[in-house]
C-alpha positions as CSV (number, residue, x, y, z in Angstrom):
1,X,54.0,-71.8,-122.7
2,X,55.2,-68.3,-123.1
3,X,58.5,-69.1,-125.1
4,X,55.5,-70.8,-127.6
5,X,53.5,-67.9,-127.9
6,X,56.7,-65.8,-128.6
7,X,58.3,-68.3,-131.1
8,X,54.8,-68.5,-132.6
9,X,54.7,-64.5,-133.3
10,X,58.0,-64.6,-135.0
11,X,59.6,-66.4,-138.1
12,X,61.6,-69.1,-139.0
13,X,64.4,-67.1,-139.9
14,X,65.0,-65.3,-136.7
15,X,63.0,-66.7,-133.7
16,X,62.6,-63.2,-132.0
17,X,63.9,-59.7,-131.5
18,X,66.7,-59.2,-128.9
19,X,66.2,-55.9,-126.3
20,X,69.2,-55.3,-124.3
21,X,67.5,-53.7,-121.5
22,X,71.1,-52.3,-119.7
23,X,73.4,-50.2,-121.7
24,X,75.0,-46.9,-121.6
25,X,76.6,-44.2,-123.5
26,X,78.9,-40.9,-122.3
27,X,82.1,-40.9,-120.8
28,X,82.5,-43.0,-117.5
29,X,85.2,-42.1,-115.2
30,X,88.5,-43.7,-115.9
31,X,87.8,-45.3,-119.2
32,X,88.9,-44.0,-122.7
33,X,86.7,-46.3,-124.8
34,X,84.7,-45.0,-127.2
35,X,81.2,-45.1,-125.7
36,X,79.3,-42.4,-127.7
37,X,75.7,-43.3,-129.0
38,X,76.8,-44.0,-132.3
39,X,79.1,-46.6,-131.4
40,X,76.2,-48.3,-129.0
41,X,74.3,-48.7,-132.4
42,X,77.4,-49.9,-134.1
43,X,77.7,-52.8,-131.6
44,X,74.5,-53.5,-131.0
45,X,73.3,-53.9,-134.7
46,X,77.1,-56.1,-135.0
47,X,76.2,-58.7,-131.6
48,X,72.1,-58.8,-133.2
49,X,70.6,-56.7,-131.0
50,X,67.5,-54.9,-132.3
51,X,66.8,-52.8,-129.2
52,X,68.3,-51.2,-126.5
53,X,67.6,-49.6,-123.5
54,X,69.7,-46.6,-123.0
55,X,71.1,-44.0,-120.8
56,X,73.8,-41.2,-120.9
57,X,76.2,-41.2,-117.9
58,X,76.4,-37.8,-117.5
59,X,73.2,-38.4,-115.7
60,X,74.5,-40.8,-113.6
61,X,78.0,-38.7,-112.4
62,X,77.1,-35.4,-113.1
63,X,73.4,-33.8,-113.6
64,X,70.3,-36.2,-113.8
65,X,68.3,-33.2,-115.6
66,X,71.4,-32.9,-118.4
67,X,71.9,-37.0,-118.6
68,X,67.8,-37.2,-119.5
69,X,68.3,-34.2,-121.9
70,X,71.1,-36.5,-123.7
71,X,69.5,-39.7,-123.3
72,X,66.9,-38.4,-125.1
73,X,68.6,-36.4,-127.6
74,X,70.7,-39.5,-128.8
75,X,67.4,-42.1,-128.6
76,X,65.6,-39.3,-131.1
77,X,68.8,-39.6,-133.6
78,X,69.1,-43.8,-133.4
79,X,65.6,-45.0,-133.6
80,X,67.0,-48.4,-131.9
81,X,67.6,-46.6,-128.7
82,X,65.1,-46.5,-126.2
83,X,65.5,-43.8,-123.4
84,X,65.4,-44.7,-119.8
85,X,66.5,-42.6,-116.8
């Protein structure tokens, strides 16, 4: 009954938005990829995903208080980006 109301809330073309509630930005130990903000959107917006939930991962290795301050620097910047600590 739920998927109904959802489907029914939507259109034709696309049946409903897609929030990717678990994704990260920052360095991360031992990984060279690039995993700044801006490449986050770029994939995102490329797989179809309208939202994201996001973090930095300085908060997660380093400083909680200086991860927040960049997790909610980069979700003011990329409109898509929804903070979360």
């Amino acid at each position: 009954m739920l998927a109904m109301c959802i489907f029914a809330k939507t259109s034709a073309a696309r049946p409903m938005e897609i929030t990717d509630v678990n994704t990260l930005f920052g360095a991360y130990p031992a990984q060279h990829a690039d995993s700044s903000p801006e490449s986050l959107v770029e994939v995102m917006r490329a797989q179809g995903v309208d939202w994201c939930l996001a973090l930095s991962t300085w908060g997660l290795f380093h400083s909680a208080q200086t991860g927040n301050a960049e997790t909610m620097r980069a979700c003011q910047a990329h409109d898509h980006l929804i903070p979360v600590a």
